[in-house]
N, C-alpha and C positions, 0 to 999 in steps of 0.2 A: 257778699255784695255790700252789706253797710260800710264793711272796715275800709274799703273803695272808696265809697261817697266820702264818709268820714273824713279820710284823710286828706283828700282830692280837696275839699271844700275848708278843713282845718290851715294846710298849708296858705291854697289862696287869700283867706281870709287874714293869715300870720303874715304874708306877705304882703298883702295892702296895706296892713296897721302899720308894719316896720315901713315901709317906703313913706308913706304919708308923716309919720315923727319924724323920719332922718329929712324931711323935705325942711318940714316946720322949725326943727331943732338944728341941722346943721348945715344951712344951707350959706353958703358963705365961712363958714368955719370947720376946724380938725379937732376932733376930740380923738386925742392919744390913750386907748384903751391899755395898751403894753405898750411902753417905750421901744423904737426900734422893730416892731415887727410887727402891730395892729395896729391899724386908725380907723375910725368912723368917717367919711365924709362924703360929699354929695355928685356924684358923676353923673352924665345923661350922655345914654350907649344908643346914637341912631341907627345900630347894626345887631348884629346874632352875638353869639358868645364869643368872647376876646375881640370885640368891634369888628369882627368880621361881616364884611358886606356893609361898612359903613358908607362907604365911598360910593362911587359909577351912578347909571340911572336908579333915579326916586321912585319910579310909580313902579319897575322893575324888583328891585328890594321890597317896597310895602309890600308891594304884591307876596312876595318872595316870604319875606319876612310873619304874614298873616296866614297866610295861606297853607304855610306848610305845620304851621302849631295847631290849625284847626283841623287837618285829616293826622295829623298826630293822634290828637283826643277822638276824634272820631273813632279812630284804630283802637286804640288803649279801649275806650268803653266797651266797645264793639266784643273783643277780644274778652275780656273780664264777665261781660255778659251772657256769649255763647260759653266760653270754654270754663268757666266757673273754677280759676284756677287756686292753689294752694294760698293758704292767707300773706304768706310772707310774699306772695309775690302779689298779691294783691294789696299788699300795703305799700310794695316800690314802688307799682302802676299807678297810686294816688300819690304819693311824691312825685312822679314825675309830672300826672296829670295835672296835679296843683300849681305846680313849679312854670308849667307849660302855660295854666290859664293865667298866672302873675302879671306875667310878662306878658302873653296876646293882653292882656288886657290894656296892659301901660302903651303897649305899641298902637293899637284903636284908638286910646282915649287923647293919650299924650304926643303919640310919636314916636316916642323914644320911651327907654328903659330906665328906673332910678335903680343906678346901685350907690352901695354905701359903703362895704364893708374892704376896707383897702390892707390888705396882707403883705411886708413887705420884708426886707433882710438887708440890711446895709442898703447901697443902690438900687438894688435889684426889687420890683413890685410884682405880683402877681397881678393879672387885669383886676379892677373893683367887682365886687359883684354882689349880689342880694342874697334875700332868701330862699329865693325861688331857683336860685341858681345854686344855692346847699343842696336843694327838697330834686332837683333835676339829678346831682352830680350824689347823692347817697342814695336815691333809687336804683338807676344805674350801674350803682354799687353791688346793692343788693341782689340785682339781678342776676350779677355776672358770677356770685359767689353761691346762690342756688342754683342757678344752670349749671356751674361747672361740680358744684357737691353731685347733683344731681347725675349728669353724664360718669360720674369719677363711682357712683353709689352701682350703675348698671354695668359697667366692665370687671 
């Protein structure tokens, strides 16, 4: 249960500190971490992941947008509480959880989402994104590679 909160509350709190410097530090400029394929710099996503649902009705999206990250954690806590599951999965569930509240948070407070972290290759960029969208996209990860250990362990 700790390794949960733990994590759940480490990520959000890593994710507030990083959004708030890359706000302060690079807000109007690019810091070139690796020539050519990393930058630092300051985006604001008024949509889900890769700007989706940025666009169409506002009160529709927020709605949208809020709503579905808060019975997300609902679910995730809910789930970790009754079914007291193995730790590694209980540490993806606070990545995702953490990653989840990053962002509900920025979407409440701000509107929108800060990301920073801009990945790119010749022309081609990947969407920018945070920490919290690391802590979402390696839970995930995690998950998918114990369930499938896991089904691959009982055949």
């Amino acid at each position: 249960m700790k390794l949960f909160f733990l994590t759940t509350f480490a990520i959000f709190a890593l994710d507030r500190i990083s959004k708030v410097l890359a706000v302060k530090l690079l807000s109007g400029k690019v810091k070139v971490l690796i020539p050519g394929l990393l930058d630092l710099r300051v985006a604001e996503n008024k949509g889900a992941a890769f700007s989706l649902l940025s666009e169409g009705n506002e009160l529709v999206r927020k709605f949208f947008l809020i709503a579905v990250p808060v019975f997300v954690l609902l679910g995730i806590t809910a789930y970790v509480l009754k079914r007291k599951p193995d730790s590694s999965v209980k540490f993806a569930l606070g990545l995702i959880a953490g990653g989840a509240m990053g962002n509900l948070y920025d979407r409440v407070v701000y509107g929108k989402v800060v990301d920073f972290i801009d990945f790119h290759l010749g022309g081609w960029h990947y969407p920018t994104f945070n920490v919290a969208d690391m802590a979402v996209s390696l839970g995930v990860l995690i998950l998918i590679i114990f369930f499938r250990n896991e089904s691959v362990g009982r055949n």
